[in-house]
C-alpha positions as CSV (number, residue, x, y, z in Angstrom):
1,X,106.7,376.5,225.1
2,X,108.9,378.6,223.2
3,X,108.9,379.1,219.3
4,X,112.3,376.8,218.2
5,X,114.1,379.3,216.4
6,X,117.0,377.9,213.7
7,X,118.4,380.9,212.2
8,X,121.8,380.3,208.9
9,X,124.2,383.3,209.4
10,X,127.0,383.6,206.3
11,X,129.5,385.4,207.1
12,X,132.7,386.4,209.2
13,X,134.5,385.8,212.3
14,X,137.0,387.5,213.8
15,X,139.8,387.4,216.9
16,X,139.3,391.0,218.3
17,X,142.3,392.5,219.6
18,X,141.1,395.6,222.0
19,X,143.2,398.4,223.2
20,X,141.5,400.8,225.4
21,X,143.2,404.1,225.3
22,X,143.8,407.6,226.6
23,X,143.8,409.0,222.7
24,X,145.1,407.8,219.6
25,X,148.4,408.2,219.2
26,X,149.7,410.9,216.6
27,X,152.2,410.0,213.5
28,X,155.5,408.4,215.2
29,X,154.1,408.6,218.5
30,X,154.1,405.8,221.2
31,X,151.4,406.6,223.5
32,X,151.0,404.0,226.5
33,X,147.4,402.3,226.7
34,X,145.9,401.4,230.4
35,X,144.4,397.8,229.2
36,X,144.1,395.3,226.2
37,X,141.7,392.7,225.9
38,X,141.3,389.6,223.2
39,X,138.0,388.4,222.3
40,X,136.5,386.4,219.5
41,X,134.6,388.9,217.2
42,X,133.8,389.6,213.3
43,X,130.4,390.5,212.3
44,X,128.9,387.2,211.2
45,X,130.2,385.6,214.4
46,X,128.6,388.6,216.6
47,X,125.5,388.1,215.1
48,X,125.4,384.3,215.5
49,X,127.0,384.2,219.2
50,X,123.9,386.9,220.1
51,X,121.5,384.4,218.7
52,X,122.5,381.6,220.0
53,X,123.0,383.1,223.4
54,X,119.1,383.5,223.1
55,X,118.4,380.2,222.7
56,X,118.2,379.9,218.7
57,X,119.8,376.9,217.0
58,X,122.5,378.8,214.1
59,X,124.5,376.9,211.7
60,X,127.5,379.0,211.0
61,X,128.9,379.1,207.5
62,X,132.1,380.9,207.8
63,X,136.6,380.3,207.3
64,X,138.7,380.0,209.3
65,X,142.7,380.1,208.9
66,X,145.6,377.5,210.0
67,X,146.7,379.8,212.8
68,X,146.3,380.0,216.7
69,X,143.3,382.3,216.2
70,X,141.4,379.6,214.4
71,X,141.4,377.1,217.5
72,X,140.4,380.2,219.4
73,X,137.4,380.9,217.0
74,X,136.2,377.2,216.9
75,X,135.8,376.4,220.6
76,X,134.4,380.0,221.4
77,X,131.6,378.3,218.9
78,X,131.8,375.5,220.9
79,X,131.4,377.0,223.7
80,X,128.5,379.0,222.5
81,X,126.7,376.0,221.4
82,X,127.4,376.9,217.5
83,X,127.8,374.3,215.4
84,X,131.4,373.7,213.4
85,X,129.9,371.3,210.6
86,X,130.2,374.6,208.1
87,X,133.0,376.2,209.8
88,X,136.1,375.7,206.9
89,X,139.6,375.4,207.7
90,X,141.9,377.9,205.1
91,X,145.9,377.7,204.5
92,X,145.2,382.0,205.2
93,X,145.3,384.1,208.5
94,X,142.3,383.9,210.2
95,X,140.8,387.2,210.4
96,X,141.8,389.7,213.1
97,X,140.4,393.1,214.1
98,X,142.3,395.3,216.2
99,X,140.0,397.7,217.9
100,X,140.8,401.3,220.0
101,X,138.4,402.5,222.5
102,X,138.6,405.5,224.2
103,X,137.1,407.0,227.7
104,X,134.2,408.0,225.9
105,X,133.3,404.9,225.1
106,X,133.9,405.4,221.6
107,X,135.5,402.7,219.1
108,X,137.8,402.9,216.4
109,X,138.1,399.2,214.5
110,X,140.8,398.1,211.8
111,X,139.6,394.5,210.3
112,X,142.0,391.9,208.1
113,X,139.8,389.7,206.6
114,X,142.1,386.7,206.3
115,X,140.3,383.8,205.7
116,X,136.6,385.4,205.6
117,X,138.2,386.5,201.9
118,X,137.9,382.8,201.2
119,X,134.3,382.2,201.5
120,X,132.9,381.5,198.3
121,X,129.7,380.7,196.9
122,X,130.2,377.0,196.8
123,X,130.7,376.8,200.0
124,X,127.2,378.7,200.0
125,X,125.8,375.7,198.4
126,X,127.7,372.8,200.6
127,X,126.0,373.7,203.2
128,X,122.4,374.1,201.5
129,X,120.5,371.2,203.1
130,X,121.4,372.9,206.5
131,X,120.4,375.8,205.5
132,X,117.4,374.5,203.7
133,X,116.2,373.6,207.0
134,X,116.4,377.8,208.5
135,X,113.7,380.6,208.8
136,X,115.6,383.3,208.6
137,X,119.5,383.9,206.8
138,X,121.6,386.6,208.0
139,X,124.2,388.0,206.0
140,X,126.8,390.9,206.0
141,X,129.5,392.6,204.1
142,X,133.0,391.4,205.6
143,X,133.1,388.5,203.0
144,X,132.9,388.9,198.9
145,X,130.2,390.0,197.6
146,X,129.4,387.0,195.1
147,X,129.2,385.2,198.0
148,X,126.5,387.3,200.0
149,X,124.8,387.0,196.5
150,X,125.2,383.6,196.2
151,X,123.0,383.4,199.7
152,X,120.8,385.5,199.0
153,X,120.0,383.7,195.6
154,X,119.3,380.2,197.9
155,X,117.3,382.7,199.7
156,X,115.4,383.2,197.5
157,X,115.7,379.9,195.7
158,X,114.3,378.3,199.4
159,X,111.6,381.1,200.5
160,X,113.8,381.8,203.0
161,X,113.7,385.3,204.5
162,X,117.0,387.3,204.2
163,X,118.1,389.7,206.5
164,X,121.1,391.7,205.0
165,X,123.3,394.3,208.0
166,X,125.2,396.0,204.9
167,X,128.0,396.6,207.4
168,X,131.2,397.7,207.1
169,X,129.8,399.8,204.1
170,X,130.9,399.2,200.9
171,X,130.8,401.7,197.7
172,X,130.3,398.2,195.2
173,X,127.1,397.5,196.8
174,X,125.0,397.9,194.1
175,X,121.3,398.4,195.0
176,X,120.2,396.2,192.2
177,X,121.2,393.1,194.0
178,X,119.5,393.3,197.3
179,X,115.7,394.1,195.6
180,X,113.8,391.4,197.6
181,X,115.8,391.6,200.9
182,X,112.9,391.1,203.6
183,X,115.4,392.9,206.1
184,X,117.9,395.3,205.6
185,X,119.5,397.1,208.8
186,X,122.3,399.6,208.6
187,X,123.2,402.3,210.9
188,X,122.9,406.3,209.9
189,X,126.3,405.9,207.7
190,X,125.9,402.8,205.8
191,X,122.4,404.5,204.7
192,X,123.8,407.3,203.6
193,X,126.7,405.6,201.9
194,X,124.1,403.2,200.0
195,X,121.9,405.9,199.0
196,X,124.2,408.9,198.7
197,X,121.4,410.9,200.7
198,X,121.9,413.1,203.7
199,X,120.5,411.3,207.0
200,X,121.2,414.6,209.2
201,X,117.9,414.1,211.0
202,X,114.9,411.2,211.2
203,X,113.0,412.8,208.1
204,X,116.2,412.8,206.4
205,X,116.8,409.1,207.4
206,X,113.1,408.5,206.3
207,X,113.6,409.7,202.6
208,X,116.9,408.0,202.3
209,X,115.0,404.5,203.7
210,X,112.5,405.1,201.4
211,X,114.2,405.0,198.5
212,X,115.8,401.8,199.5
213,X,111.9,400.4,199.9
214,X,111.3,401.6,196.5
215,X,114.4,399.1,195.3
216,X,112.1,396.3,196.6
217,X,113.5,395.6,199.8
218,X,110.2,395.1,202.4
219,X,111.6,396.5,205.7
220,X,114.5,398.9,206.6
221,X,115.7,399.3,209.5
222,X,118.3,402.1,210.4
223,X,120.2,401.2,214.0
224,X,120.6,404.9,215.8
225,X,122.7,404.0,218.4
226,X,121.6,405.4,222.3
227,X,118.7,406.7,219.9
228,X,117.1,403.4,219.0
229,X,115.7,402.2,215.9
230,X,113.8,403.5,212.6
231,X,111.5,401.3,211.0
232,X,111.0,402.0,208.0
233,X,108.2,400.3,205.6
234,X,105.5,399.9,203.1
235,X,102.9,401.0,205.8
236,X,105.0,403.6,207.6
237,X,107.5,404.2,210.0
238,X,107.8,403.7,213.7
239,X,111.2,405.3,215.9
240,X,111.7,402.6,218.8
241,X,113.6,404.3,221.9
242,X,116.3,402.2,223.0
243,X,116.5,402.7,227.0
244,X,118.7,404.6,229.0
245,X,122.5,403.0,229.9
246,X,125.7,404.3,231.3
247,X,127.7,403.0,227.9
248,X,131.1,401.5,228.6
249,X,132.0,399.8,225.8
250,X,129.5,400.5,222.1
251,X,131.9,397.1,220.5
252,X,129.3,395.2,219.1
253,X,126.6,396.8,220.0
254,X,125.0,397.1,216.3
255,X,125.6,392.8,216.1
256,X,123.9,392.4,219.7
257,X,120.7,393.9,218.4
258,X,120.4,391.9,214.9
259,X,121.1,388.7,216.6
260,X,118.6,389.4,219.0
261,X,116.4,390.6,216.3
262,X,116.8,387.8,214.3
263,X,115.6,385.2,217.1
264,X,112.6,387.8,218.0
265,X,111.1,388.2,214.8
266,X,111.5,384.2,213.9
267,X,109.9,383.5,217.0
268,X,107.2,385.6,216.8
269,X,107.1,387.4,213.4
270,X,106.5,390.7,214.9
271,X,109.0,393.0,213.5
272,X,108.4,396.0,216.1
273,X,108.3,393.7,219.2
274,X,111.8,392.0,217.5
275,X,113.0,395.9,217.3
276,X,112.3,396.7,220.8
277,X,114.2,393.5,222.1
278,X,117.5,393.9,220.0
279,X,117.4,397.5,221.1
280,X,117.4,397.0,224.8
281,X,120.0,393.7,224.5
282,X,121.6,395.9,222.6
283,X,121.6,398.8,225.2
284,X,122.5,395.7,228.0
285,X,125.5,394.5,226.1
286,X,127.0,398.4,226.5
287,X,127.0,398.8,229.8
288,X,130.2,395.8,230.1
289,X,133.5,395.5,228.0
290,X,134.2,393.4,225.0
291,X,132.4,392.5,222.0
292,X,130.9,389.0,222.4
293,X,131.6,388.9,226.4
294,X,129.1,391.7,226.9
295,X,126.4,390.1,225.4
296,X,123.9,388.0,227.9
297,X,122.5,384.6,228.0
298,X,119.1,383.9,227.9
């Protein structure tokens, strides 16, 4: 039988609000789009749906506004078996991400934060005995900061792992208050803008990784895209190929592969196997439309 997997994800939810497009338009310009699409997204709520999906139990501590979108947001956690217990109700928006992708599959992504701007460190610590009872938190940057510092201080406080996705990146992140993450997984850009180092090529990436391991944090791993993943750490690094797809739709792509991660690696505590699974979910959830609705059940 199967590990059980319980996995606390802080952080945010979105309603996506997708526009796929011929080109952007230019100042003043009304350009007509072929198809729009609305989906439940945000980065936290990604993460957790991915997990949960594949079969871990998550408690979700996240806002929510006093709008439509909110109702939308609590029954797609419903629906994906996701607890509400921690899920707060705001007199705010809700947050919203409108989102552009073109033919090329490529994605362009505004996000309001709304209620995710709410989440506060107390409500960090309501929700302790349920997090108490996790093996892994996962956190990111689309709430405040003090907050993402408040969970990774019960982190710590609990021996609970922390994986941090230091996504969308933010020029206030200081290094100095992520030493002891056991996981921290940005993409090529994030990297760079956390270590102001080029990451032009896998060497580059490598340096730029390492100085992050130097900061105290145990494992780095850099998301590549259709390239894979670099592993980074104490003993060396290892480049896991992420396999071949025809890519529709890269929306959620990077959240596919750390909720799938996350569920690996507490179920089996091997962080290379873990990589290799979030890459090729990851590659799977590309090859259909949507954020969440292209990821698969287990």
């Amino acid at each position: 039988m199967a590990h059980a997997t319980r996995i606390a994800v802080v952080g945010s939810n979105m309603v996506d609000l997708i526009s796929y497009i011929h080109r952007m338009p230019g100042e003043g310009e009304t350009v007509e789009a072929p198809d729009f699409r609305m989906g439940c997204g945000g980065k936290g709520a990604n993460q957790a749906v991915a997990a949960a999906r594949l079969g871990s139990e998550v408690v979700m501590v996240t806002r929510v506004g006093d709008d439509v979108f909110a109702e939308t947001t609590l029954k797609n956690f419903e629906d994906n078996r996701i607890g509400t217990e921690h899920v707060l109700r705001t007199r705010a928006s809700s947050g919203v991400a409108p989102i552009f992708v073109d033919p090329e599959s490529r994605n362009s992504i505004l996000i309001i934060k709304g209620a995710n701007a709410l989440l506060t460190p107390q409500d960090v610590e309501e929700a302790r005995d349920a997090i108490a009872r996790c093996e892994l938190i996962v956190l990111q940057l689309e709430i405040p900061l003090e907050t993402v510092a408040a969970a990774m201080a019960l982190g710590a406080e609990l021996d609970i792992p922390v994986l941090l996705n230091p996504a969308p990146a933010s020029p206030d992140l200081d290094l100095s208050r992520i030493t002891g993450v056991e996981f921290l997984v940005p993409n090529e850009s994030e990297l760079e803008l956390l270590t102001g180092m080029p990451v032009d090529g896998i060497e580059d990436i490598q340096r730029a990784a390492e100085v992050l391991l130097a900061a105290g944090i145990r494992n780095v791993i850099v998301t590549l895209g259709a390239r894979g993943a670099l592993w980074i750490h104490e003993g060396g690094r290892e480049l896991i190929a992420a396999p071949a797809v025809r890519a529709v739709d890269t929306t959620g792509a990077g959240d596919a592969f750390i909720g799938c991660f996350a569920t690996q690696w507490v179920r089996t505590r091997d962080v290379a196997e873990a990589i290799r699974a979030g890459t090729a979910y990851a590659a799977d959830s590309v090859t259909r439309q949507g954020t969440q609705s292209s990821y698969a059940w287990a």
